[in-house]
One Martini backbone bead per residue (centre of mass of N, CA, C, O) as a GRO file, in nm:
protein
  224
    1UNK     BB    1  -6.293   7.575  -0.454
    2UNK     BB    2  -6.321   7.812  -0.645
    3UNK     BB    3  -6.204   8.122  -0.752
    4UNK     BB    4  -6.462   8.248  -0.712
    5UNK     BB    5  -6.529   8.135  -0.459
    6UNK     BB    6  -6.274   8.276  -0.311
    7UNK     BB    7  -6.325   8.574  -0.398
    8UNK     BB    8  -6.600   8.611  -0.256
    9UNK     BB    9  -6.490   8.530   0.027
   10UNK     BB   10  -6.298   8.798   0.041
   11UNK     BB   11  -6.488   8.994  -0.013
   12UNK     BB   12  -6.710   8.922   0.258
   13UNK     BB   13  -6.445   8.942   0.478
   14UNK     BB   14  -6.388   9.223   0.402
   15UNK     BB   15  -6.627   9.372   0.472
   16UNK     BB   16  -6.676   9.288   0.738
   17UNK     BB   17  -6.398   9.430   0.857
   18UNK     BB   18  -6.500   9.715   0.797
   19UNK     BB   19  -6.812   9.683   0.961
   20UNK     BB   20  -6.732   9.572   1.223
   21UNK     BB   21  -6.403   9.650   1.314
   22UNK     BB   22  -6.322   9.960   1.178
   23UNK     BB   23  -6.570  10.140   1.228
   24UNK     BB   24  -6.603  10.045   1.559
   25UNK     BB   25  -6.301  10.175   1.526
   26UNK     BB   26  -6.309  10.556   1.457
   27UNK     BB   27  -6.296  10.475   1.093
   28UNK     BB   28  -6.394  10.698   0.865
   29UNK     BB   29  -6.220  10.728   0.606
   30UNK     BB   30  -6.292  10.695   0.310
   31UNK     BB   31  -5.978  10.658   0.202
   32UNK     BB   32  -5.930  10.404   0.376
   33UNK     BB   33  -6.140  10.223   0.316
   34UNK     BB   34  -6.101  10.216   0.006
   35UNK     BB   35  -5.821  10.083   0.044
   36UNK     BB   36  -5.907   9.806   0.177
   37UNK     BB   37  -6.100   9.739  -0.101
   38UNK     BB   38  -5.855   9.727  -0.259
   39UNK     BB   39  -5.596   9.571  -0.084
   40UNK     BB   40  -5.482   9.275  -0.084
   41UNK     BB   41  -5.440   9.105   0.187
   42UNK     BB   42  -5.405   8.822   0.111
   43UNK     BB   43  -5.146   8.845  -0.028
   44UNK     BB   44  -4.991   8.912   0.262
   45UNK     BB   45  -5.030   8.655   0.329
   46UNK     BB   46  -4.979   8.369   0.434
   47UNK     BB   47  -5.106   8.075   0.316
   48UNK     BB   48  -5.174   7.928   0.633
   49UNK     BB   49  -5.363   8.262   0.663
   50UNK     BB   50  -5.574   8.314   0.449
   51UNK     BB   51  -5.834   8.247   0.622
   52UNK     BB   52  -5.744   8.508   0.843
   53UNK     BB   53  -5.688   8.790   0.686
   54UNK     BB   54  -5.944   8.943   0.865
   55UNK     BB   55  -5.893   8.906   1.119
   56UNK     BB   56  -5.892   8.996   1.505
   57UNK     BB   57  -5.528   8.976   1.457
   58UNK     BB   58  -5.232   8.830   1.449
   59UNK     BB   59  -5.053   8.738   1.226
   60UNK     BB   60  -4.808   8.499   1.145
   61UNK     BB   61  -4.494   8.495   1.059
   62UNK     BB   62  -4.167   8.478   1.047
   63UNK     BB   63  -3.929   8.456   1.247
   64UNK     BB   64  -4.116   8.563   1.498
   65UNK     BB   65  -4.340   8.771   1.391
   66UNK     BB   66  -4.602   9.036   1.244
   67UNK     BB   67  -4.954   9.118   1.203
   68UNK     BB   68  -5.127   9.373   1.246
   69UNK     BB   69  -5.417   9.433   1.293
   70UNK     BB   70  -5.665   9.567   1.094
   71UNK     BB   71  -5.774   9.809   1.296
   72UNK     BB   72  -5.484   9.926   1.334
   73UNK     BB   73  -5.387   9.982   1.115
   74UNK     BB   74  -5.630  10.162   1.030
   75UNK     BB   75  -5.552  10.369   1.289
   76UNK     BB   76  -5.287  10.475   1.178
   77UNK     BB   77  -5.332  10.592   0.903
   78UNK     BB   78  -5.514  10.761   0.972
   79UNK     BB   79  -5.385  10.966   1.150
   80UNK     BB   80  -5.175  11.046   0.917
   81UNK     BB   81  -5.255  11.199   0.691
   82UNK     BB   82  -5.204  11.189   0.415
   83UNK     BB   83  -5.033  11.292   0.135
   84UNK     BB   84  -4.953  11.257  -0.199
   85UNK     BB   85  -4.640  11.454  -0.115
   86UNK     BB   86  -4.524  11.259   0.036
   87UNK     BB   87  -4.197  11.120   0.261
   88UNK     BB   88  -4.170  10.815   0.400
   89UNK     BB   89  -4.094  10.619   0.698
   90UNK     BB   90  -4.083  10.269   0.741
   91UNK     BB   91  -4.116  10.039   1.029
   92UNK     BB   92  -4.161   9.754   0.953
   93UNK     BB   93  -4.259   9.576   0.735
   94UNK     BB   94  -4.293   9.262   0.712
   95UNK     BB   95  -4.549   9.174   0.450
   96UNK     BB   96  -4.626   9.496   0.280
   97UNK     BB   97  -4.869   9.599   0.350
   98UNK     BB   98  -4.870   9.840   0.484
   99UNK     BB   99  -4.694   9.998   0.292
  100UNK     BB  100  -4.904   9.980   0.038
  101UNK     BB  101  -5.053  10.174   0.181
  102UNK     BB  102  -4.878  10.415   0.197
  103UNK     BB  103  -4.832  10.434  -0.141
  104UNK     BB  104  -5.145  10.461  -0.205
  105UNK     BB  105  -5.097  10.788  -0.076
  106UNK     BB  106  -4.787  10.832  -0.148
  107UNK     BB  107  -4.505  10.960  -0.310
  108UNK     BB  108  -4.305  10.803  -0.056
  109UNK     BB  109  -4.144  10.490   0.047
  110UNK     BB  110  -3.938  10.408   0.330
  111UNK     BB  111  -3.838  10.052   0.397
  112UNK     BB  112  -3.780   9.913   0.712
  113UNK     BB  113  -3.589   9.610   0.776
  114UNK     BB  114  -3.433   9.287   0.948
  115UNK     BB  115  -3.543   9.092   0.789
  116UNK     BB  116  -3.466   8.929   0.501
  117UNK     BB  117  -3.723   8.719   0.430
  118UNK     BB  118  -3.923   8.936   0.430
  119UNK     BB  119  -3.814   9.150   0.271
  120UNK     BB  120  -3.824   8.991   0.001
  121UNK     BB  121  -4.126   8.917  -0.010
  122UNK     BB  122  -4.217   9.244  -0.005
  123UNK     BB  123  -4.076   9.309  -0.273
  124UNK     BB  124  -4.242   9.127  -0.446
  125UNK     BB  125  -4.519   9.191  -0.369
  126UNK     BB  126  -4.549   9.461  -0.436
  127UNK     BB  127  -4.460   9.424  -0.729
  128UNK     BB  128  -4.680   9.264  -0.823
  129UNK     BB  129  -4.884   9.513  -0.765
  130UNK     BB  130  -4.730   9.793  -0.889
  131UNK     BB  131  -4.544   9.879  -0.655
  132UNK     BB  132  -4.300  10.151  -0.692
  133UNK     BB  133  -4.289  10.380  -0.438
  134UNK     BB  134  -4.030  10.179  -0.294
  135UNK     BB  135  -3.796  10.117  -0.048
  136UNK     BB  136  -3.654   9.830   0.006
  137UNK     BB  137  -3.498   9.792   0.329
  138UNK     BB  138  -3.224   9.667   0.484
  139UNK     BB  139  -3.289   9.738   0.848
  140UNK     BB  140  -3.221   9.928   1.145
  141UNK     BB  141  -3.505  10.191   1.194
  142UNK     BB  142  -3.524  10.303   1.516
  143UNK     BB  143  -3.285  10.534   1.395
  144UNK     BB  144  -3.412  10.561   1.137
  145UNK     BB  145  -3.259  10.749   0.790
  146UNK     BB  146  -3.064  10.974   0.728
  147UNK     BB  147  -3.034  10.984   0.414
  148UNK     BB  148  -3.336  11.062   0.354
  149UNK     BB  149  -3.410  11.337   0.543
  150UNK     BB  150  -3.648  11.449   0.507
  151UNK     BB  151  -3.978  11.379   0.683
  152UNK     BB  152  -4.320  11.375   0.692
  153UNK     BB  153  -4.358  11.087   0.745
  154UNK     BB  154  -4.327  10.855   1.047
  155UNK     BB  155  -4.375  10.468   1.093
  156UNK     BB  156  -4.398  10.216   1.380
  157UNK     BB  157  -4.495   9.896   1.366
  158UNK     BB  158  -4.352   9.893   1.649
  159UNK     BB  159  -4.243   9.874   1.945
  160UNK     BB  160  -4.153  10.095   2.243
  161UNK     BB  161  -4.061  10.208   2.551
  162UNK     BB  162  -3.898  10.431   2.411
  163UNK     BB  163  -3.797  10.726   2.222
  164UNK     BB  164  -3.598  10.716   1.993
  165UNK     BB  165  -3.343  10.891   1.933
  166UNK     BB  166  -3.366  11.135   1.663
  167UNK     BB  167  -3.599  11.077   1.514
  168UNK     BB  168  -3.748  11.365   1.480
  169UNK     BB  169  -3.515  11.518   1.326
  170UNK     BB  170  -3.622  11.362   1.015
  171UNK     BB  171  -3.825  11.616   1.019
  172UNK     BB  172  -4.033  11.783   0.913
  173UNK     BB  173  -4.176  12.083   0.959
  174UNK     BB  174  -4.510  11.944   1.032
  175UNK     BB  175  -4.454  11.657   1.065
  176UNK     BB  176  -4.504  11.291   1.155
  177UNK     BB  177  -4.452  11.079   1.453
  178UNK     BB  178  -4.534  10.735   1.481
  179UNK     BB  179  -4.606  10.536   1.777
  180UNK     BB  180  -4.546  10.301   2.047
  181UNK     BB  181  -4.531  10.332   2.386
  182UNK     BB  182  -4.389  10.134   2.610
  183UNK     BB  183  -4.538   9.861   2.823
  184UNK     BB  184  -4.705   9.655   2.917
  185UNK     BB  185  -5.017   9.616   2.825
  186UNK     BB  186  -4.983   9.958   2.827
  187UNK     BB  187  -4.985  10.128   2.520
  188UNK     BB  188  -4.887  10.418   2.346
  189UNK     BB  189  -5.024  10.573   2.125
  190UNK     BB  190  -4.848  10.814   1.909
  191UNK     BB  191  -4.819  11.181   1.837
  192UNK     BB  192  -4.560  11.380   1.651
  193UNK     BB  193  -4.499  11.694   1.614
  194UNK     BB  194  -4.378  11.940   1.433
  195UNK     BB  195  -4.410  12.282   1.456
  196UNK     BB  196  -4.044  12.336   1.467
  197UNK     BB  197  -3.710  12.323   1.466
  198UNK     BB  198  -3.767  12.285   1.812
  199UNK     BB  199  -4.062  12.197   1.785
  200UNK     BB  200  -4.287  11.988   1.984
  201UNK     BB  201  -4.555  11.749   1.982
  202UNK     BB  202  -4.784  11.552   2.188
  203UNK     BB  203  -5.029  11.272   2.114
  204UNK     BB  204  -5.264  11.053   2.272
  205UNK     BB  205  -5.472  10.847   2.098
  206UNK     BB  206  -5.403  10.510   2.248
  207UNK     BB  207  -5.447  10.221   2.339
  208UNK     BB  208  -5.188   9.894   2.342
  209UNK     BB  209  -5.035   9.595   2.173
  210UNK     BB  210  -4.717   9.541   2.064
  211UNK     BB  211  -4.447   9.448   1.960
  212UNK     BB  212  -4.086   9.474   1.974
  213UNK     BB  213  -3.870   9.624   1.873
  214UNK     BB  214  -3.559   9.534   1.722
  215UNK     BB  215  -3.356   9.758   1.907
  216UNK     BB  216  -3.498   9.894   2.123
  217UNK     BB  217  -3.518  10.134   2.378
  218UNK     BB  218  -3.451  10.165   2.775
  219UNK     BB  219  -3.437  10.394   2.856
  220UNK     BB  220  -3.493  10.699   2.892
  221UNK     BB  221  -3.689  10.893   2.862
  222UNK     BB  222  -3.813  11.181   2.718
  223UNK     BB  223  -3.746  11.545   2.765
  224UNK     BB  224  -3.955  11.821   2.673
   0.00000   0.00000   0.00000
């Protein structure tokens, strides 16, 4: 197959996966749509799952790890309502795609990772494809980075049994902290919203299943 011909074949893939997956699970919004159509996934996929890029899966990464499924991706997004003067916390980089969704939406996002070679290949990714609004940074990120917030948006990529401790706290008033909580099979995509300085707001959006960052807490939920 020619670079046109496998070109060809990822854009029909990606076209595919928004008009399948995306829309037919409730994400309908312009921009998450356009930014999906924009951001080569396929670039951030492992070259031996290259051909899975747009399935209805979750990608194998390295030292098992994993890319959260195509639709999931697109509906924690739209869910986050970004705006361009946000200042975004991600856990969980990952392979570096949904942090490139966040900075192409943000002002600015500070990305932990707690794997070193995964780190190392996002900031590479990324840089490779001139996004530059972004810090990748190696650590665990589960009780958020208090040197750089508050932040406008919070959202972390792999789930949690409860609520990790002060996460919530590194929220500017107005801001979203997106979670998945609980443990399998039925686990709760949840938006935390700071209404005021000890204001906050919950609701759950959908259920999910997706793996548990490491390093997340067990003890006792929160009480709000």
């Amino acid at each position: 197959m020619t670079l046109v011909q496998k070109n060809r074949a990822y854009d029909q893939a990606r076209f595919n996966m928004i008009e399948q997956q995306i829309r037919t699970w409730e994400v309908l919004d312009p921009k998450v749509l356009q930014l999906l159509h924009q951001v080569p996934r396929e670039h951030f996929v492992p070259e031996a799952y290259q051909g899975l890029a747009f399935a209805d899966i979750e990608i194998p990464l390295v030292n098992g790890q994993s890319m959260l499924s195509p639709k999931l991706e697109a509906r924690i997004l739209q869910s986050l309502d970004l705006q361009a003067s946000d200042r975004v916390l991600h856990v969980g980089t990952g392979s570096g795609y949904f942090t490139a969704l966040l900075a192409s939406m943000a002002a600015h996002v500070v990305t932990l990772e707690v794997d070193a070679e995964l780190s190392a290949t996002a900031a590479y990714q990324l840089a490779a494809h001139d996004i530059h609004n972004v810090t990748v940074a190696l650590g665990n990120g589960v009780n958020g980075l208090p040197a750089h917030q508050p932040y406008d948006v919070i959202v972390l990529t792999g789930s949690s049994p409860v609520e990790p401790s002060h996460l919530r706290d590194e929220l500017k008033v107005g801001g979203t902290l997106f979670i998945v909580l609980g443990t399998g099979p039925a686990m709760q995509a949840t938006l935390i919203k700071r209404v005021s300085e000890k204001g906050f707001s919950r609701q759950v959006i959908f259920e999910t299943c997706i793996p548990v960052l490491e390093g997340a807490p067990q003890g006792h939920t929160f009480k709000f």
